[in-house]
N, CA, C and O atoms as a printed pandas DataFrame, in Angstrom:
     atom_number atom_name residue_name chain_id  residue_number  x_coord  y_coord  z_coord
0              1         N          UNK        A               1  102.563   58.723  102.346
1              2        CA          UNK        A               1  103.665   59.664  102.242
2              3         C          UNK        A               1  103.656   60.367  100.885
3              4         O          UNK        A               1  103.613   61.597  100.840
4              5         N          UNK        A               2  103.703   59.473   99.556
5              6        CA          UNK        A               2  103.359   60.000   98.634
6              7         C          UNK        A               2  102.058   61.245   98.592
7              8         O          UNK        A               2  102.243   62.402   98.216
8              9         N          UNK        A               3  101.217   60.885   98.899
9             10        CA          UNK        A               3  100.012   61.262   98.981
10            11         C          UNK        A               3  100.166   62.417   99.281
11            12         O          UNK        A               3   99.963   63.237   98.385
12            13         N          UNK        A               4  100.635   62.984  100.820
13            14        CA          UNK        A               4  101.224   64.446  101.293
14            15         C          UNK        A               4  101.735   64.862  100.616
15            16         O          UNK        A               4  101.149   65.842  100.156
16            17         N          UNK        A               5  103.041   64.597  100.013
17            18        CA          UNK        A               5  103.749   64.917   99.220
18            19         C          UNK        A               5  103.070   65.631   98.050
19            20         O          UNK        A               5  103.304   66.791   97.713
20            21         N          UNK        A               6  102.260   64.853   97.512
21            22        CA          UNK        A               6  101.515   65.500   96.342
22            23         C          UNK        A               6  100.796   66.625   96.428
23            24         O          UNK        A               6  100.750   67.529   95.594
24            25         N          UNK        A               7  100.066   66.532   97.758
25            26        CA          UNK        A               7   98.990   67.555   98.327
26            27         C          UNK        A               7   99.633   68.249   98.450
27            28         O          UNK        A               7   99.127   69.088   97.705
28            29         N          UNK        A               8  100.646   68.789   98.901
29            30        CA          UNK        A               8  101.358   69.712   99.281
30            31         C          UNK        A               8  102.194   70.660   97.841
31            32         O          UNK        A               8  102.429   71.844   97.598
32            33         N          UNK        A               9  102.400   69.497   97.239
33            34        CA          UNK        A               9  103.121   70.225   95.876
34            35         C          UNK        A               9  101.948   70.701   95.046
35            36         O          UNK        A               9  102.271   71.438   94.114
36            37         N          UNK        A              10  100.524   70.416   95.193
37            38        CA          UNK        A              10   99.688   70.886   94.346
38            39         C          UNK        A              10   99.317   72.122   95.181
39            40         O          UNK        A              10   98.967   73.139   94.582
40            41         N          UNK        A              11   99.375   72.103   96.694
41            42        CA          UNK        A              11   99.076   73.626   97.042
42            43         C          UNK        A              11   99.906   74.698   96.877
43            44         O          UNK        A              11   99.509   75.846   96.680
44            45         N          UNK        A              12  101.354   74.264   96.971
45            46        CA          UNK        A              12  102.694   74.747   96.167
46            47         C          UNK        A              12  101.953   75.275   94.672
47            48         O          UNK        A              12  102.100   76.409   94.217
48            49         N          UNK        A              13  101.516   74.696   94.332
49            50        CA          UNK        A              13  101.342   75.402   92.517
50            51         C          UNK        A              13  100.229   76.326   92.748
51            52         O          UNK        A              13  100.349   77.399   92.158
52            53         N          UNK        A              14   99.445   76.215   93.277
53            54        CA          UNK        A              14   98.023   76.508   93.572
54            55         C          UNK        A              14   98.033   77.785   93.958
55            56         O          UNK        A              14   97.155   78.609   93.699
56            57         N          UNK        A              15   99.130   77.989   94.650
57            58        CA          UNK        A              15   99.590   79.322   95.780
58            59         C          UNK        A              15  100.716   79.948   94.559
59            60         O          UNK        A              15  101.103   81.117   94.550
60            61         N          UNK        A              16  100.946   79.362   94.004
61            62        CA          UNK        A              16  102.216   80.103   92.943
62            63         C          UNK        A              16  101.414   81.163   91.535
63            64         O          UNK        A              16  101.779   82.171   90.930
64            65         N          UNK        A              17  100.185   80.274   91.480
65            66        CA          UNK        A              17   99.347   80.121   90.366
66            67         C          UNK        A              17   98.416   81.721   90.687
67            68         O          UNK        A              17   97.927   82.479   89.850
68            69         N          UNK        A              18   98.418   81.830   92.043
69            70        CA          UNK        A              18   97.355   82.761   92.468
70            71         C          UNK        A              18   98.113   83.918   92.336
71            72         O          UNK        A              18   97.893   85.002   91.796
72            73         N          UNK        A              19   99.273   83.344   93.092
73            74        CA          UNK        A              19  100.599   84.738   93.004
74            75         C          UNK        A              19  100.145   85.662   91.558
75            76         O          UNK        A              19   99.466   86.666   91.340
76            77         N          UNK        A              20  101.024   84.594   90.663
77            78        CA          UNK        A              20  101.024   84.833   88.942
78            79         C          UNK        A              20   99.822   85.726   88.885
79            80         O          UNK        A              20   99.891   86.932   88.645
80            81         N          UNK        A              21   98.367   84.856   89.195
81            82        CA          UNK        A              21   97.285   85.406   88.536
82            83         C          UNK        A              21   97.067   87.056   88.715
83            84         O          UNK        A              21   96.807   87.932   87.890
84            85         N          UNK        A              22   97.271   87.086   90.037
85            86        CA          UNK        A              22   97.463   88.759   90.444
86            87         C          UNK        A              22   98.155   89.898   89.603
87            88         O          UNK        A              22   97.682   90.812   88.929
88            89         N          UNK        A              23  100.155   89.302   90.042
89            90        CA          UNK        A              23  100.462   89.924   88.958
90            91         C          UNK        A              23   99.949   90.888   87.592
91            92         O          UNK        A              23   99.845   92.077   87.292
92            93         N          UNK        A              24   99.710   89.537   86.995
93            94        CA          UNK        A              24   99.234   89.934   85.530
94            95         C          UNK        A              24   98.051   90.891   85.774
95            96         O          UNK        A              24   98.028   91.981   85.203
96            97         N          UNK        A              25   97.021   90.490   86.650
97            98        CA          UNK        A              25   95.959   91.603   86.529
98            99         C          UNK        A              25   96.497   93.272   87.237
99           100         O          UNK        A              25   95.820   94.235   86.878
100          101         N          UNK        A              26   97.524   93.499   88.075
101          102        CA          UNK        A              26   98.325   94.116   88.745
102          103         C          UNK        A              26   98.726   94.962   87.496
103          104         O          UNK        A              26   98.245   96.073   87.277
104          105         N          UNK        A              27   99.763   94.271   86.593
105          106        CA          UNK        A              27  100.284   94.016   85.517
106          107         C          UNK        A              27   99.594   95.188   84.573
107          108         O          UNK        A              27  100.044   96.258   84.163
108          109         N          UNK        A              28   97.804   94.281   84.331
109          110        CA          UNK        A              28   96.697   95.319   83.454
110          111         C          UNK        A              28   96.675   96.170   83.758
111          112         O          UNK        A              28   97.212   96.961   82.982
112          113         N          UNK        A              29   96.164   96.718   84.900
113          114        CA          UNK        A              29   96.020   97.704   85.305
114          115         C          UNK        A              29   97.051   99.142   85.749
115          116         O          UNK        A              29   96.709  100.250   86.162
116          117         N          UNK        A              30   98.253   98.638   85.495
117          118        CA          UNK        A              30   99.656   99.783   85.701
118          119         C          UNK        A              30   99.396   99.893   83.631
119          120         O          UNK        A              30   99.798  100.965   83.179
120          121         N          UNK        A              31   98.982   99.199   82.885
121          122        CA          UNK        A              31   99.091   99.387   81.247
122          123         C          UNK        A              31   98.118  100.095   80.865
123          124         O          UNK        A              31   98.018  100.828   79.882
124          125         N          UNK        A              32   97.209   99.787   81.894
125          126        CA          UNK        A              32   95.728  100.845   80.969
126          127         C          UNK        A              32   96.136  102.150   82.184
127          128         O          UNK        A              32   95.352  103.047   81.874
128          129         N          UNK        A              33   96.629  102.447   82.891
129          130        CA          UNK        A              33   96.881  103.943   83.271
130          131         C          UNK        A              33   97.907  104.286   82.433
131          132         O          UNK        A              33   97.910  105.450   82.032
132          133         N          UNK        A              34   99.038  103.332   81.967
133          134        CA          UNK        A              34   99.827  104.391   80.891
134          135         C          UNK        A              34   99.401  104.481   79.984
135          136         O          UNK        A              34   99.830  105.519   79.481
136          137         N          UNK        A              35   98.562  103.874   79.182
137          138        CA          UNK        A              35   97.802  103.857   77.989
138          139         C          UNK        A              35   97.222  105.256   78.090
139          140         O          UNK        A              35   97.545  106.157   77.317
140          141         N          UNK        A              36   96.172  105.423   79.284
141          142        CA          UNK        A              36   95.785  106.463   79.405
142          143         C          UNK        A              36   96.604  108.051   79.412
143          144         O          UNK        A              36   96.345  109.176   78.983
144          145         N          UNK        A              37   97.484  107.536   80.003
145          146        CA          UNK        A              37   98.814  108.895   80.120
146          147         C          UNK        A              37   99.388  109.226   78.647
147          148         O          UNK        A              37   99.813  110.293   78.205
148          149         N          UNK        A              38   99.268  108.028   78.064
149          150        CA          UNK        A              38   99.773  108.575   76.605
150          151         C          UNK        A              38   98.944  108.737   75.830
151          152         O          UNK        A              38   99.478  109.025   74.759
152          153         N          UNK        A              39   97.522  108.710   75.727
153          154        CA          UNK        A              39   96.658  109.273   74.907
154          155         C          UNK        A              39   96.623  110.846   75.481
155          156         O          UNK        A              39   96.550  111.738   74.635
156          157         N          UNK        A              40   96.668  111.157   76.705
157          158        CA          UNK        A              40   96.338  112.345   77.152
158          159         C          UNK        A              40   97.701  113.171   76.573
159          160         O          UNK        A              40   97.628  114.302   76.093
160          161         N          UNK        A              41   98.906  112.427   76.702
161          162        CA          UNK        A              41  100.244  113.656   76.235
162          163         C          UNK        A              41   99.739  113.379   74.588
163          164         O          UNK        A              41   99.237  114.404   74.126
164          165         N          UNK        A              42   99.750  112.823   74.116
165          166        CA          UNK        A              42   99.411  112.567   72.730
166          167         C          UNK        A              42   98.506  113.755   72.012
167          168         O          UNK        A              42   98.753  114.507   71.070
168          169         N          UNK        A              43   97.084  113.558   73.067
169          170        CA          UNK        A              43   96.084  114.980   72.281
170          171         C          UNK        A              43   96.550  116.124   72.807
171          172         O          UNK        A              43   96.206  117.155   72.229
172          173         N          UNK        A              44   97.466  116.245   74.053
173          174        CA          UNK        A              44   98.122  117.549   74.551
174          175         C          UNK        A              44   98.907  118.315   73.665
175          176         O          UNK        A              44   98.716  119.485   73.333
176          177         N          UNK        A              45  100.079  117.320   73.204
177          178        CA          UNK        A              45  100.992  117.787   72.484
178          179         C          UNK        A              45  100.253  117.849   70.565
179          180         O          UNK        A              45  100.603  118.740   69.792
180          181         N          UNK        A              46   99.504  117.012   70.264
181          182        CA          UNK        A              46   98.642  117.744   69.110
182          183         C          UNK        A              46   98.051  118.939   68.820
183          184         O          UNK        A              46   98.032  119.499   67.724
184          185         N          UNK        A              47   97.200  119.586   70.633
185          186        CA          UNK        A              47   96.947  120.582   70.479
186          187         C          UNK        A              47   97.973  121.841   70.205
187          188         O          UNK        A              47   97.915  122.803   69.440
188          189         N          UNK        A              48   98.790  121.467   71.026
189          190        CA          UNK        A              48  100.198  122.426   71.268
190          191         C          UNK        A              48  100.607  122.575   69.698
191          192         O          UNK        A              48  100.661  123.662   69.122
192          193         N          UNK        A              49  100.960  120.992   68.941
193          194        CA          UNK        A              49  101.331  122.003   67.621
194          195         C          UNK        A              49  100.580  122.848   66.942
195          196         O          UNK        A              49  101.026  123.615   66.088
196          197         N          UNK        A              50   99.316  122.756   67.301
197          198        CA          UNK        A              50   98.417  123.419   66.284
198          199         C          UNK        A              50   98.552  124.800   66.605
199          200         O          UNK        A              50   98.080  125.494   65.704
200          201         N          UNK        A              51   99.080  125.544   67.674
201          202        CA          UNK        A              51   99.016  126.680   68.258
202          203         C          UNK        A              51  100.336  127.790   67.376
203          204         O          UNK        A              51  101.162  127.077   66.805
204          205         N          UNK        A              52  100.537  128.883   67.255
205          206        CA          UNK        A              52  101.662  129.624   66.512
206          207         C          UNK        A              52  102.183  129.442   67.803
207          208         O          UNK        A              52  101.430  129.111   68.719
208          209         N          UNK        A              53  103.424  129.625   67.989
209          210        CA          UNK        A              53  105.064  129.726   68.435
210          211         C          UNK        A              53  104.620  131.186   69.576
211          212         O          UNK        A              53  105.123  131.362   70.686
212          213         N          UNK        A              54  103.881  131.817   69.112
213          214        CA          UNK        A              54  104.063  133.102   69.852
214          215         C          UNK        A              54  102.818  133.263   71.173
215          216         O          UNK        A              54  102.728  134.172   71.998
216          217         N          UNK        A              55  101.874  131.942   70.997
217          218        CA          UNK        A              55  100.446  131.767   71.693
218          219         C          UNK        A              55  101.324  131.776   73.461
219          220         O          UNK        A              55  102.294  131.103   73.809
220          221         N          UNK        A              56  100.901  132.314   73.888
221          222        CA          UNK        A              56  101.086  132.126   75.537
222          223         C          UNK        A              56  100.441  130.743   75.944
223          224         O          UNK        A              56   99.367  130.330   75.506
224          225         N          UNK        A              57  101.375  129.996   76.980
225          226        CA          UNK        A              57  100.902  128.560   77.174
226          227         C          UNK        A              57  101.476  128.876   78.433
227          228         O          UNK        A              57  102.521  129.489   78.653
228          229         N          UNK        A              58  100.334  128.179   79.561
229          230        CA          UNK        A              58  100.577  127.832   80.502
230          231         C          UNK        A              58  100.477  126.337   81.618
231          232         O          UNK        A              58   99.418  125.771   81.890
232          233         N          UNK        A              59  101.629  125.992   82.049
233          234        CA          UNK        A              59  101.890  124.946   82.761
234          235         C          UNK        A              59  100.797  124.989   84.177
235          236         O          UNK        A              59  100.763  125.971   84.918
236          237         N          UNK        A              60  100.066  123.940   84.362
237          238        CA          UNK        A              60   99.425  123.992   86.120
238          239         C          UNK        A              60  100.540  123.409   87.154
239          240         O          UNK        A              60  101.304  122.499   86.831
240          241         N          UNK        A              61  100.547  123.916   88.193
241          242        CA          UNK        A              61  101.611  123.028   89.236
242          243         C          UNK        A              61  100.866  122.945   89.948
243          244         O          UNK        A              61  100.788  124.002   90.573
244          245         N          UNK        A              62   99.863  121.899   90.425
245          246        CA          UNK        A              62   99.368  122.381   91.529
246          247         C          UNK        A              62   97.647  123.617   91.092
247          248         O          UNK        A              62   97.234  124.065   90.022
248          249         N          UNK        A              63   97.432  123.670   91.686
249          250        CA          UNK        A              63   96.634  125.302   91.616
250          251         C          UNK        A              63   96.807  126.415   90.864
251          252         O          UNK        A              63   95.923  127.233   90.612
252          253         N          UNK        A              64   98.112  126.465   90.444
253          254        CA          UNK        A              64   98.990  127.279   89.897
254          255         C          UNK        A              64   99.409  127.310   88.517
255          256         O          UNK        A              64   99.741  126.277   87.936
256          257         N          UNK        A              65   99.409  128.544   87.911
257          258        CA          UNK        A              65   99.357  127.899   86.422
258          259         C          UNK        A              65  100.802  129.148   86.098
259          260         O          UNK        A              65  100.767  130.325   86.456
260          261         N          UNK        A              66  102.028  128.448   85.311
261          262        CA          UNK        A              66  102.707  129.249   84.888
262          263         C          UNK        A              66  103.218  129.083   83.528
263          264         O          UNK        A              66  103.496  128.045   82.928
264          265         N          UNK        A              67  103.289  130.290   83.159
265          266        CA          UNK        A              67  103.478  131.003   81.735
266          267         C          UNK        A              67  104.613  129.979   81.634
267          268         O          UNK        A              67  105.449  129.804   82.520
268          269         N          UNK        A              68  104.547  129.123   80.118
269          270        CA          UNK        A              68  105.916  128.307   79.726
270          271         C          UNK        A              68  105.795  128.744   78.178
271          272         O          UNK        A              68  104.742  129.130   77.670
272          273         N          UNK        A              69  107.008  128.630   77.512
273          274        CA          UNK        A              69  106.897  128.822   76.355
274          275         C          UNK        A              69  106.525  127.338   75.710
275          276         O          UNK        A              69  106.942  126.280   76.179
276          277         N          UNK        A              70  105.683  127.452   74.574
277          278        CA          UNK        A              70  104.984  126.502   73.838
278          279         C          UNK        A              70  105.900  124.838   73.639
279          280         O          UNK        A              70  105.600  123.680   73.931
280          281         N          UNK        A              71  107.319  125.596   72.888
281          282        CA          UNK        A              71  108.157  124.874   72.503
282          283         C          UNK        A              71  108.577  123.774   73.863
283          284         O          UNK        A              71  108.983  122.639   73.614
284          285         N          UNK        A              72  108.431  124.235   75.188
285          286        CA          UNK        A              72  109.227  123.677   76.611
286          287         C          UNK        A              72  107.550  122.567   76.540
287          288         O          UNK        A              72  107.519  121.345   76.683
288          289         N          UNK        A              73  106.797  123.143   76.378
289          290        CA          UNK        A              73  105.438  122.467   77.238
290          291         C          UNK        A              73  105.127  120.785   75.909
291          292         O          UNK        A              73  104.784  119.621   76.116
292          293         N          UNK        A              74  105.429  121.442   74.854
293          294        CA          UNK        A              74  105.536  120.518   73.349
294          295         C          UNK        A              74  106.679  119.524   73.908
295          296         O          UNK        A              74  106.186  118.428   74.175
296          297         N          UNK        A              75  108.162  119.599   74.180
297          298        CA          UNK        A              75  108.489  118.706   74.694
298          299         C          UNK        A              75  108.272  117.955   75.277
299          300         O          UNK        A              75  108.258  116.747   75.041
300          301         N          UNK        A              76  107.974  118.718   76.501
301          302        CA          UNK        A              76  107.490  117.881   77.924
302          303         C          UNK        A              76  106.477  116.860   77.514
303          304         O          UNK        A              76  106.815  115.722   77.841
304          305         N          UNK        A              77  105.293  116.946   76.871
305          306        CA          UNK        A              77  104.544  116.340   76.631
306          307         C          UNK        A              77  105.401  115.292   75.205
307          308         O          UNK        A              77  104.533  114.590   74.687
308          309         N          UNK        A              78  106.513  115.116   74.671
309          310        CA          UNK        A              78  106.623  114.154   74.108
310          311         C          UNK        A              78  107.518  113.497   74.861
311          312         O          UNK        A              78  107.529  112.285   74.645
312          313         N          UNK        A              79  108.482  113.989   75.895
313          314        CA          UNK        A              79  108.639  113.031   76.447
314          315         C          UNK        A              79  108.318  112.350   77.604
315          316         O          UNK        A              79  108.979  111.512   78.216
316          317         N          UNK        A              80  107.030  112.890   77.873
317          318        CA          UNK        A              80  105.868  111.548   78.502
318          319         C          UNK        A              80  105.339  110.517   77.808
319          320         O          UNK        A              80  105.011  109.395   78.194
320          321         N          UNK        A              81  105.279  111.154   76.460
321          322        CA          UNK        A              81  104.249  110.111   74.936
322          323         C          UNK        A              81  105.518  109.413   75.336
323          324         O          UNK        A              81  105.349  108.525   76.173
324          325         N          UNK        A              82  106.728  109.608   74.938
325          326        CA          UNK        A              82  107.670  108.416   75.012
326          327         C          UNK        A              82  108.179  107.837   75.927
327          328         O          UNK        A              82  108.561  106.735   75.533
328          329         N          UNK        A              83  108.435  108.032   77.181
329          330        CA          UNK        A              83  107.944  107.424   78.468
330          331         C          UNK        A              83  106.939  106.324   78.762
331          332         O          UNK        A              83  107.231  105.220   79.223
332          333         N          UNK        A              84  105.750  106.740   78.451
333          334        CA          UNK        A              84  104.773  106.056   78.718
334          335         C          UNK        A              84  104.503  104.356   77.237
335          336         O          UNK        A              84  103.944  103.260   77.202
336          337         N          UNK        A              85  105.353  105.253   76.327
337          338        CA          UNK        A              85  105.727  103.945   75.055
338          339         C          UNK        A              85  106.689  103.008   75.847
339          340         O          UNK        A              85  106.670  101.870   75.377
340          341         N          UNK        A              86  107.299  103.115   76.625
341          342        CA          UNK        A              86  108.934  102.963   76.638
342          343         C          UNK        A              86  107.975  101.935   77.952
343          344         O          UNK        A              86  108.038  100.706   77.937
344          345         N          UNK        A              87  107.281  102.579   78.823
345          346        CA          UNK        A              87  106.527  101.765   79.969
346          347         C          UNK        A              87  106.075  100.463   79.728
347          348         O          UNK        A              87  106.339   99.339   80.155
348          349         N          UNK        A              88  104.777  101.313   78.337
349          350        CA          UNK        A              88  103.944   99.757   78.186
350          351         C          UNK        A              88  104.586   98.282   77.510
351          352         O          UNK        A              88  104.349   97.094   77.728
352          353         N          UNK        A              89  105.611   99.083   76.487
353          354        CA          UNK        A              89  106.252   97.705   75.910
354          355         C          UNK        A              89  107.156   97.041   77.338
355          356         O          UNK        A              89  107.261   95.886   77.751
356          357         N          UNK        A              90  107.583   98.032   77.713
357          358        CA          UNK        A              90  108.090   96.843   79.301
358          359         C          UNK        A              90  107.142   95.921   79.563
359          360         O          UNK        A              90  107.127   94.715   79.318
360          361         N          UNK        A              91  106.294   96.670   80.125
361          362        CA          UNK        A              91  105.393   95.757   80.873
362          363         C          UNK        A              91  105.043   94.344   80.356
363          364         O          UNK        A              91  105.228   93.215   80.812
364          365         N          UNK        A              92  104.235   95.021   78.784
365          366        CA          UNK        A              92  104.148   93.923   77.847
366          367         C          UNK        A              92  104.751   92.675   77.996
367          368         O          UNK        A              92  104.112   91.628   78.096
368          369         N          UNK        A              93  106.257   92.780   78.017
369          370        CA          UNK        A              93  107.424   92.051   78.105
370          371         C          UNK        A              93  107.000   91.044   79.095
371          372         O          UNK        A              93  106.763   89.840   78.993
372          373         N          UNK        A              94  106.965   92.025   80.266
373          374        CA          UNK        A              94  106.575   91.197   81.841
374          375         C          UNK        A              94  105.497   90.513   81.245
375          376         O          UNK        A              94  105.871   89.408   80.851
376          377         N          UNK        A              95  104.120   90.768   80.991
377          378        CA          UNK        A              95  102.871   90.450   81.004
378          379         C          UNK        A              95  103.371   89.450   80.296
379          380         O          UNK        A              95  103.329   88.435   80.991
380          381         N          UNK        A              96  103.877   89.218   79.134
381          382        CA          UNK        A              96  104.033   87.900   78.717
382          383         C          UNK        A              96  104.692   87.164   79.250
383          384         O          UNK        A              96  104.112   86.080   79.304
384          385         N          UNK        A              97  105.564   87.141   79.667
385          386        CA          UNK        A              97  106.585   86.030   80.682
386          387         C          UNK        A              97  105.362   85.791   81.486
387          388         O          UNK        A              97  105.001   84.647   81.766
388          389         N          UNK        A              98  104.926   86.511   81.742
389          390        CA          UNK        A              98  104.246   85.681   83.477
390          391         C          UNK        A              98  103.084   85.318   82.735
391          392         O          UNK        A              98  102.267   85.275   83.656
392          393         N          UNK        A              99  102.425   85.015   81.666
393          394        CA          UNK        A              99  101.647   84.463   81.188
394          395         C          UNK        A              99  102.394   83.146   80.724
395          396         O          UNK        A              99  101.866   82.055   80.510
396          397         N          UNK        A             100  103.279   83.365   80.651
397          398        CA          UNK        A             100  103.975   81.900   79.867
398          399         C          UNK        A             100  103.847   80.626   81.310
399          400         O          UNK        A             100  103.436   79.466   81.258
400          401         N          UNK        A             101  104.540   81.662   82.870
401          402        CA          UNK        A             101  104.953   81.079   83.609
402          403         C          UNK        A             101  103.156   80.417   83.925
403          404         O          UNK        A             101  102.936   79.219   83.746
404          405         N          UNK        A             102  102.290   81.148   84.284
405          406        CA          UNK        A             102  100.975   80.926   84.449
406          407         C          UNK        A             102  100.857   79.324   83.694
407          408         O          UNK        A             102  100.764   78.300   84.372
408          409         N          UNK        A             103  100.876   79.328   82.481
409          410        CA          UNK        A             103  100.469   77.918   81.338
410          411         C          UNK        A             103  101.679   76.960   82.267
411          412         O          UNK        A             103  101.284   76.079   83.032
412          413         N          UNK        A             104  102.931   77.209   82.118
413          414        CA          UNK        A             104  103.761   76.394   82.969
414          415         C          UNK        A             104  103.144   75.580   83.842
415          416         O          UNK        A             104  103.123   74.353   83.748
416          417         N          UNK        A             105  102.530   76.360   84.875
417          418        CA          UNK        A             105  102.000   76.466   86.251
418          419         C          UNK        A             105  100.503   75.181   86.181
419          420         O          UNK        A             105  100.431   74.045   86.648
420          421         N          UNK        A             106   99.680   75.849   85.543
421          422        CA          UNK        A             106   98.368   75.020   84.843
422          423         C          UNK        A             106   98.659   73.609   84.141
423          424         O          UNK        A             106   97.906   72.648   84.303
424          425         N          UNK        A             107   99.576   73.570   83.510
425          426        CA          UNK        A             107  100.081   72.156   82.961
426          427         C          UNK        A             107  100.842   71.432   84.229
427          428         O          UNK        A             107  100.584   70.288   84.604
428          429         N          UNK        A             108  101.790   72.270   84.802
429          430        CA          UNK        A             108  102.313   71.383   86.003
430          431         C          UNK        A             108  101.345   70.591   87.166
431          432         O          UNK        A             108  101.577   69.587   87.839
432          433         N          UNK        A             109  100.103   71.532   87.098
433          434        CA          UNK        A             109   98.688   70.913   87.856
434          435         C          UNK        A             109   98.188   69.974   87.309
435          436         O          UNK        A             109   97.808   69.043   88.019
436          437         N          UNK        A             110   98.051   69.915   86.139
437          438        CA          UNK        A             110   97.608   69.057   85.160
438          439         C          UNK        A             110   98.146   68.146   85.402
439          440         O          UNK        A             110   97.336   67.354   85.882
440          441         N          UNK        A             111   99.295   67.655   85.352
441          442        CA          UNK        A             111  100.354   66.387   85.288
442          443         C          UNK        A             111  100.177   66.095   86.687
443          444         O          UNK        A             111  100.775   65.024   86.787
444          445         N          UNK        A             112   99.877   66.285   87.456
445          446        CA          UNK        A             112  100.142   65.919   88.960
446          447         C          UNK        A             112   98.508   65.596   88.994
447          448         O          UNK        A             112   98.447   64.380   89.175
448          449         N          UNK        A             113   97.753   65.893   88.943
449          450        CA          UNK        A             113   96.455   65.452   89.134
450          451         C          UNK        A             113   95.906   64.219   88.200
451          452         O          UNK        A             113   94.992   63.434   88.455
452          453         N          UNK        A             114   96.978   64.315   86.719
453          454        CA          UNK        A             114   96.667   62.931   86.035
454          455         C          UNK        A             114   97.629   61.791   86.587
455          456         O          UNK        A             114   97.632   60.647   86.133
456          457         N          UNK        A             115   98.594   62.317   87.809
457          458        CA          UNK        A             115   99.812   61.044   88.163
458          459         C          UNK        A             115   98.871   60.608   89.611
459          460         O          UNK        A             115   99.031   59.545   90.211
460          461         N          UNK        A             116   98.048   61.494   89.934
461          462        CA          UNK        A             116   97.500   61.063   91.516
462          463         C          UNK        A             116   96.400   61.350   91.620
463          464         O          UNK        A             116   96.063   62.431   92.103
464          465         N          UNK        A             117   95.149   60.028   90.988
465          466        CA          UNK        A             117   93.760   60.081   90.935
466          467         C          UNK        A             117   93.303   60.131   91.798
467          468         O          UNK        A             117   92.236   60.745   91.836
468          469         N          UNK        A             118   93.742   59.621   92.805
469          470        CA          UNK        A             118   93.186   59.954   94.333
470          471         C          UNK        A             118   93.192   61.485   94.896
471          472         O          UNK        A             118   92.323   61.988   95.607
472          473         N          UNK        A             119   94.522   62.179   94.351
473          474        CA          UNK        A             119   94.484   63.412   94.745
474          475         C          UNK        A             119   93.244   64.629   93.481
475          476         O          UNK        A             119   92.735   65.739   93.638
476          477         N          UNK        A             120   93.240   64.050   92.834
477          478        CA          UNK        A             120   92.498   64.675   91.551
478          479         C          UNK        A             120   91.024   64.498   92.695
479          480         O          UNK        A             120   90.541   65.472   93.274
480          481         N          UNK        A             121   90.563   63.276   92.820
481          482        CA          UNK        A             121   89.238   63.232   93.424
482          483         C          UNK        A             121   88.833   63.779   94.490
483          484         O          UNK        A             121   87.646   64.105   94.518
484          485         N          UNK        A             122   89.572   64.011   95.526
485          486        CA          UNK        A             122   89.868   64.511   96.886
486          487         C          UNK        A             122   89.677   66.205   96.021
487          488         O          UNK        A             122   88.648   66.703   96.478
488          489         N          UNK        A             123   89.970   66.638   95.551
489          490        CA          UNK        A             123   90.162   67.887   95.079
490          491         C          UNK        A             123   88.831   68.225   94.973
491          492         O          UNK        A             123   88.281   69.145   95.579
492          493         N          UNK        A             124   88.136   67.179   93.896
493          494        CA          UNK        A             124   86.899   67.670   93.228
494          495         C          UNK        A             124   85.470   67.451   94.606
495          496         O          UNK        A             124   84.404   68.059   94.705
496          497         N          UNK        A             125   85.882   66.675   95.219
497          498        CA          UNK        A             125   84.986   67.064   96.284
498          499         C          UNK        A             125   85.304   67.579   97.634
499          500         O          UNK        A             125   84.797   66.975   98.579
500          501         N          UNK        A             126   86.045   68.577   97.871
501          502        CA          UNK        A             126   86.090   69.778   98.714
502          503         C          UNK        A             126   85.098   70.370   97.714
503          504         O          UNK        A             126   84.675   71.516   97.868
């Protein structure tokens, strides 16, 4: 009875553990596209200041490109840079919690496989 019990709570972690692991790589990959989004508003809006006030700038929508004044397009592009700041430290946030929960997770395996040598061995030979 014990025995089930255990097996079952280690596939419980096992299945929790995989969850987590996703996440976080889930996690990477939503950080390196904003990373990317804010290097791109970043050299956008660099170029933009370098331009005089009076340079014609145009927005794409689509296929479509329309005349914006410099000053509207200079915004826009900082507040994506800050958007996309405002994103990654979220995430960050997340990414660490669920790294914490992950070690949680790995030690809770740990302890259950050093309380049930039988289940530790059974493990290692599947």
């Amino acid at each position: 009875m014990a025995d089930e019990t255990n097996r079952a709570a280690f596939v419980e972690l096992q299945a929790r553990m995989i969850e987590t692991t996703g996440k976080i790589k889930q996690l990477q990959i939503q950080m390196r596209t904003k990373e990317s989004e804010k290097k791109r508003a970043y050299l956008t809006l660099e170029e933009l200041r370098q331009l005089p006030d009076d340079t014609n700038t145009y927005k794409t929508i689509g296929k479509v490109f329309i005349l914006e004044p410099r000053s509207l397009l200079a915004n826009e592009q900082e507040q994506k840079l800050n958007d996309s700041e405002t994103a990654i430290s979220s995430m960050q946030t997340s990414k660490e919690y669920l790294e914490k929960q992950l070690g949680e997770l790995e030690n809770n395996i740990r302890e259950l496989l050093q309380q049930d040598p039988v289940l530790a061995r059974q493990i290692l030979s599947i």
